[in-house]
VOPAPA-113965 format. One line per 5 residues: number of its first residue (from 0); for each residue x, y, z of C-alpha. Coordinates in steps of 0.25 Angstrom, whole numbers, plus 5000, padded with zeros to 4 digits. Example, Ala and Ser with C-alpha at 12.3 -4.5 7.8 and 13.67 -1.06 7.14 Angstrom:
! VOPAPA-113965
0) 5049 4982 5031  5055 4996 5029
This chain:
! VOPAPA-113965
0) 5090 4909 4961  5083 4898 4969  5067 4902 4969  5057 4898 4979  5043 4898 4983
5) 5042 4909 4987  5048 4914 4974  5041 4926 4965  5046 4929 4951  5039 4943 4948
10) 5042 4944 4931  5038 4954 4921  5040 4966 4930  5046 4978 4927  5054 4982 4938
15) 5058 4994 4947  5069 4987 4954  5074 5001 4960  5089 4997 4958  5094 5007 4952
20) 5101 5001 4938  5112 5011 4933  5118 5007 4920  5124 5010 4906  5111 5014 4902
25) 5107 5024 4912  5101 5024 4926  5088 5017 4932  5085 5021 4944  5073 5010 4944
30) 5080 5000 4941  5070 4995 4932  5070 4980 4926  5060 4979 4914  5056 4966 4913
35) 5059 4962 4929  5056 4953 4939  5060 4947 4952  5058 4936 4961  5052 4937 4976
40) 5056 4927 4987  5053 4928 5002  5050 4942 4999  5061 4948 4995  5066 4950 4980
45) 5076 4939 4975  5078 4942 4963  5076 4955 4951  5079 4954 4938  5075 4953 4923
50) 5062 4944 4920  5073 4935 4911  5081 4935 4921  5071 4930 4931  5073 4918 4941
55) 5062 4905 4942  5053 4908 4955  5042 4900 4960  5030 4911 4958  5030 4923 4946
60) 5024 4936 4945  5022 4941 4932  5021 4958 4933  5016 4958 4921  5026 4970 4915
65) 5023 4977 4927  5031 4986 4936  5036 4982 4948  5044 4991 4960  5047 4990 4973
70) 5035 4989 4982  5034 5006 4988  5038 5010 5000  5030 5022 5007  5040 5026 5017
75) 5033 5037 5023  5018 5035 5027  5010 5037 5038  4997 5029 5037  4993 5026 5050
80) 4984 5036 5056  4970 5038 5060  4959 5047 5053  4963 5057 5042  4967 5071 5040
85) 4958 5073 5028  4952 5087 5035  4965 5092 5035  4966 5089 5021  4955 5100 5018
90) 4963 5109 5028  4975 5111 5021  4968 5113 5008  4961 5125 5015  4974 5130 5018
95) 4980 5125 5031  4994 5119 5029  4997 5104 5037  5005 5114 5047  4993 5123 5051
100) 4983 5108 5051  4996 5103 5061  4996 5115 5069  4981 5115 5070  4981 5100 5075
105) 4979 5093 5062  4989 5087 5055  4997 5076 5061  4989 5078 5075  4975 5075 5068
110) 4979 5061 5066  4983 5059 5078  4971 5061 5084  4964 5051 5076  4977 5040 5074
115) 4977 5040 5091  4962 5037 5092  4964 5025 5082  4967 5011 5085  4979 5002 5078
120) 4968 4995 5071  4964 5008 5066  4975 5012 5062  4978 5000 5055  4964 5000 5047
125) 4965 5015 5043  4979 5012 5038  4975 5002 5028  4969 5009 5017  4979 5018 5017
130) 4990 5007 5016  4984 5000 5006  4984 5013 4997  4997 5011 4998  5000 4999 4996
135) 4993 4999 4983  5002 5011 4978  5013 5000 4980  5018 5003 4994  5025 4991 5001
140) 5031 4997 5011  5024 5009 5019  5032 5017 5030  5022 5019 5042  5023 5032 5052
145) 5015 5033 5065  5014 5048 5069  5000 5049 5071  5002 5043 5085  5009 5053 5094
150) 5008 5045 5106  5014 5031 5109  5003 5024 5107  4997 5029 5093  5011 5030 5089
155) 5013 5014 5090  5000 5011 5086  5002 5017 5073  5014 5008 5071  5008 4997 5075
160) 4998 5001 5064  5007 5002 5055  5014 4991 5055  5000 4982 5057  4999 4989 5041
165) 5009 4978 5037  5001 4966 5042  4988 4972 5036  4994 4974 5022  5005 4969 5013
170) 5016 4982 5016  5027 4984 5024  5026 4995 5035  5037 5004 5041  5034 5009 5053
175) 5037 5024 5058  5038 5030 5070  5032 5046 5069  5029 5049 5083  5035 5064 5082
180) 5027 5065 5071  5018 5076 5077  5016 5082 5090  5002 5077 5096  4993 5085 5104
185) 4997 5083 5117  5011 5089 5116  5007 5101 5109  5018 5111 5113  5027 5100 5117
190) 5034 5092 5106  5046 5089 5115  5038 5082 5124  5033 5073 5112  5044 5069 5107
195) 5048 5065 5120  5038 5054 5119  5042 5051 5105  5057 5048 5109  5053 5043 5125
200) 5040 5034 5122  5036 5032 5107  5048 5031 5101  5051 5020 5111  5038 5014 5112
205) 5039 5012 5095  5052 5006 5094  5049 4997 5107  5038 4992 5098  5045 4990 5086
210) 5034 4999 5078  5043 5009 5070  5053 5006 5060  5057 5022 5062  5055 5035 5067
215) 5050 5046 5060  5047 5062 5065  5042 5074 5059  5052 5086 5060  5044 5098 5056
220) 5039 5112 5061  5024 5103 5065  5032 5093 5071  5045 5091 5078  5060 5097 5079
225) 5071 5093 5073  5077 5092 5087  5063 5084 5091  5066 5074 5078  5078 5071 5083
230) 5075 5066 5097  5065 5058 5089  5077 5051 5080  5086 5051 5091  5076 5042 5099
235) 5073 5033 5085  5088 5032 5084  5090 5027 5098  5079 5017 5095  5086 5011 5084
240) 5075 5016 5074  5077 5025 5059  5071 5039 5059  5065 5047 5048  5060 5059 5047
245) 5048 5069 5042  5056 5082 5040  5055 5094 5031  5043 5093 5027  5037 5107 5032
250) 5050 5114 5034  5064 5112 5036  5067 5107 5051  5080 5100 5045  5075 5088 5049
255) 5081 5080 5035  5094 5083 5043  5090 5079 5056  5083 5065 5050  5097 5064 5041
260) 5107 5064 5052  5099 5054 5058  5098 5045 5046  5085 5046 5045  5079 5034 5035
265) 5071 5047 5029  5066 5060 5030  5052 5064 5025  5045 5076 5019  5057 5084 5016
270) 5050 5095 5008  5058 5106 5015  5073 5099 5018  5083 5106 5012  5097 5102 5007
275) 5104 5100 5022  5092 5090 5021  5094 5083 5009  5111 5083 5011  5107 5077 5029
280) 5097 5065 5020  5107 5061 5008  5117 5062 5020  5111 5051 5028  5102 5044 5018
285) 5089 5046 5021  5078 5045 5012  5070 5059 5008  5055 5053 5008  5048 5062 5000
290) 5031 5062 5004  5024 5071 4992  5010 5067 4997  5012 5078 5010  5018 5089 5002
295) 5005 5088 4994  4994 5087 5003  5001 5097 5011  5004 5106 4997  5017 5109 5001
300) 5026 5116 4993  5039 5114 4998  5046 5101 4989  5056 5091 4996  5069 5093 4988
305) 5069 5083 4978  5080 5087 4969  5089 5091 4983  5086 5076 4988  5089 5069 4975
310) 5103 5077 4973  5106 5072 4985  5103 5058 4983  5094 5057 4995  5084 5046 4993
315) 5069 5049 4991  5058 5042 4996  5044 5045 4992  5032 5040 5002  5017 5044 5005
320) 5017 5050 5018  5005 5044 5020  4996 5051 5031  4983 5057 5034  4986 5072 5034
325) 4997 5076 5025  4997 5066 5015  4987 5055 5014  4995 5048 5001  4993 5034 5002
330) 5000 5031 4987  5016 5030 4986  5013 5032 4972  5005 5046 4974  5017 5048 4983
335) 5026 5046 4972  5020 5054 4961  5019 5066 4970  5033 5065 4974  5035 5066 4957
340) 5025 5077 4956  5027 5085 4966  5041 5082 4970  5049 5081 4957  5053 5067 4962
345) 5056 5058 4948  5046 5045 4948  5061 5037 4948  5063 5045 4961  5047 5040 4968
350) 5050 5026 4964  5062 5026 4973  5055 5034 4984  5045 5023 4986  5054 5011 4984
355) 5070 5012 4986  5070 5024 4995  5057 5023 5002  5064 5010 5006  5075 5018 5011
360) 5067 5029 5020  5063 5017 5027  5076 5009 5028  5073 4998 5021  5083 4991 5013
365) 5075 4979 5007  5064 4985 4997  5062 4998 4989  5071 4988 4977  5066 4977 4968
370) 5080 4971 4971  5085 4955 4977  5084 4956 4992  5072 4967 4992  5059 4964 4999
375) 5049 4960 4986  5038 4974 4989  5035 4976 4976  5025 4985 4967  5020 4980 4954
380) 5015 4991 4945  5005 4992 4932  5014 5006 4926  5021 5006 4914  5033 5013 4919
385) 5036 5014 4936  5035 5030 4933  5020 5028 4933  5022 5025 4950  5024 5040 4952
390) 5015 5046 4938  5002 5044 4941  4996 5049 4954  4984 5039 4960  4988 5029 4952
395) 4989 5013 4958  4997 5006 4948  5001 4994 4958  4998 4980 4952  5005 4974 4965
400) 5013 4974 4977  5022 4963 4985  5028 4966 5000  5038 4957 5002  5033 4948 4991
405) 5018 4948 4994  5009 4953 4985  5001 4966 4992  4987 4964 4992  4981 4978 4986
């Protein structure tokens, strides 16, 4: 191997490649290297390997015995906002379910309110805090939804925000486009109406701009149709851009189905799909993204089907659905011990749902791997074993992190 400046030899690491290494001795799913290291050029990943084994290089890093992963990906987040929702928060625990708050006026439509009346500067700077919580639970890429708009212009001004996150920190941002998110005030009683202007003018105007990577809707009895969904995906497909969907979350709208036969890159929630569901998304591929942090502020009862999705083989993302109301989670790694806890999920099974399959709800095929080829986003971690990621809720065991070879500033 011919080394360059640029160059990095990271030795002494204990790594989680996430290549799978089946052999005569059984399987490991986390295709773990003991005594590990890799080299970082231009970055991307060059090389993997035994420390022994290691090539010369121009600058090292010794880890120190420490764990290293792939840096997380929180593939379903919804940072951007203005204000907070924490009255509602009191609500519920009094008694009032996130329905009767949405019915009311609350929910979703409260932050609309206050996301409108804000600035992009605003946005941006109320942001902040919450992004860097999640970059020092090792987050390296963050998914970003509007949603909060419902008009054209908050709608792109919140993905103007969002993607001004990944010049104001060390992360990579995905944009999403949510406009049929919710319906805003001024077409009560006339949801058609509205997504006529999501599939006419916003949906347009977004992909004229360049400011979404996909399109996302909330198919639910508080939100849209199936029928109503798939105008929405017929428009994003017209336009050349992937969907993805929030669906079952509530109840069972079949929109798992819907999503599937359209080859969604992922749906969302999925607490009450059943197995038509499950059979439509191991069918097409998409990825099941399993968000625990709103099944417990909202104390939901009703479990995603876990054990239905892993028969299947139908991947499973985990992600912190960060927002103001229904789940204000701003740690992958809380997000991944609840999935455990409350969810049954195995911490083998979180691992890959921040890393190789939350790549894959997003589309992207050059990370979620410590492997040659791979963008270098990577987490260093002070745990003895990479179980302790999804063990110990609150716990911030990051040492470091790179994004395409730079060291995050935490």
């Amino acid at each position: 191997m011919n080394s360059s400046q640029s160059d990095l030899l990271i030795t002494n690491a204990r790594l989680a490649t996430m290549n799978a290494n089946r052999d005569a001795e059984g399987d490991d799913p986390l295709g773990v290297i003991d005594d590990g290291a890799l080299v970082i050029s231009d970055g991307q990943i060059t090389w993997v390997g035994e420390t022994l084994d290691a090539p010369t290089a121009d600058r090292f890093l010794d880890a120190g015995g420490a764990w290293i992963t792939p840096g997380f990906i929180d593939c379903h987040s919804h940072v951007i906002y203005g204000g907070n929702r924490a009255a509602e928060f009191a609500m519920r625990l009094e008694g009032a379910s996130y329905e009767e708050i949405s019915r009311a006026g609350g929910g979703i439509v409260s932050t609309v309110s206050a996301t409108r009346d804000a600035s992009e500067d605003d946005l941006v700077a109320q942001a902040l805090p919450r992004v860097d919580a999640l970059l020092r639970s090792g987050v390296t890429t963050l998914e970003i939804k509007s949603g909060y708009g419902l008009n054209t212009d908050t709608e792109c001004r919140m993905l103007r925000a969002a993607k001004r996150i990944a010049s104001e920190r060390r992360v990579d941002v995905i944009t999403t486009f949510l406009g049929a998110h919710a319906l805003p005030a001024e077409f009560k009683d006339n949801d058609d109406d509205y997504i006529d202007l999501v599939v006419n003018e916003m949906l347009p105007a977004v992909a004229e701009a360049g400011l979404a990577d996909a399109v996302d809707a909330f198919c639910e009895g508080i939100a849209f149709s199936t029928d109503q969904v798939r105008r929405v995906f017929e428009a994003a497909r017209d336009l050349g851009l992937p969907v993805k969907l929030h669906a079952e979350q509530l109840s069972d709208l079949k929109g798992a189905v819907l999503a599937a036969n359209f080859g969604a890159l992922s749906v969302d929630h999925v607490e009450y799909m059943r197995q038509d569901g499950v059979d439509a998304m191991a069918a097409s591929g998409s990825v099941a993204v399993i968000l625990p942090g709103a099944f417990y502020y909202l104390h939901e009862k009703q479990k995603p089907p876990i054990q239905a999705l892993r028969d299947a083989g139908v991947p499973m993302a985990v992600a912190t659905d960060a927002n103001p109301g229904s789940s204000p989670v701003f740690s992958i790694l809380s997000a991944m011990n609840m999935a455990c806890v409350l969810f049954n999920m195995t911490t083998t099974e979180t691992l890959q749902g921040v890393t190789t399959h939350g790549a894959r709800a997003l589309g992207l095929h050059d990370r979620g791997k410590l492997a040659a080829g791979m963008r270098a986003d990577l987490a260093c971690w002070d745990v003895g074993h990479v179980a302790e990621l999804s063990y110990a809720l609150g716990a911030t065991p990051l040492n470091w992190s790179m994004v395409a070879g730079e060291m995050v500033d935490l």
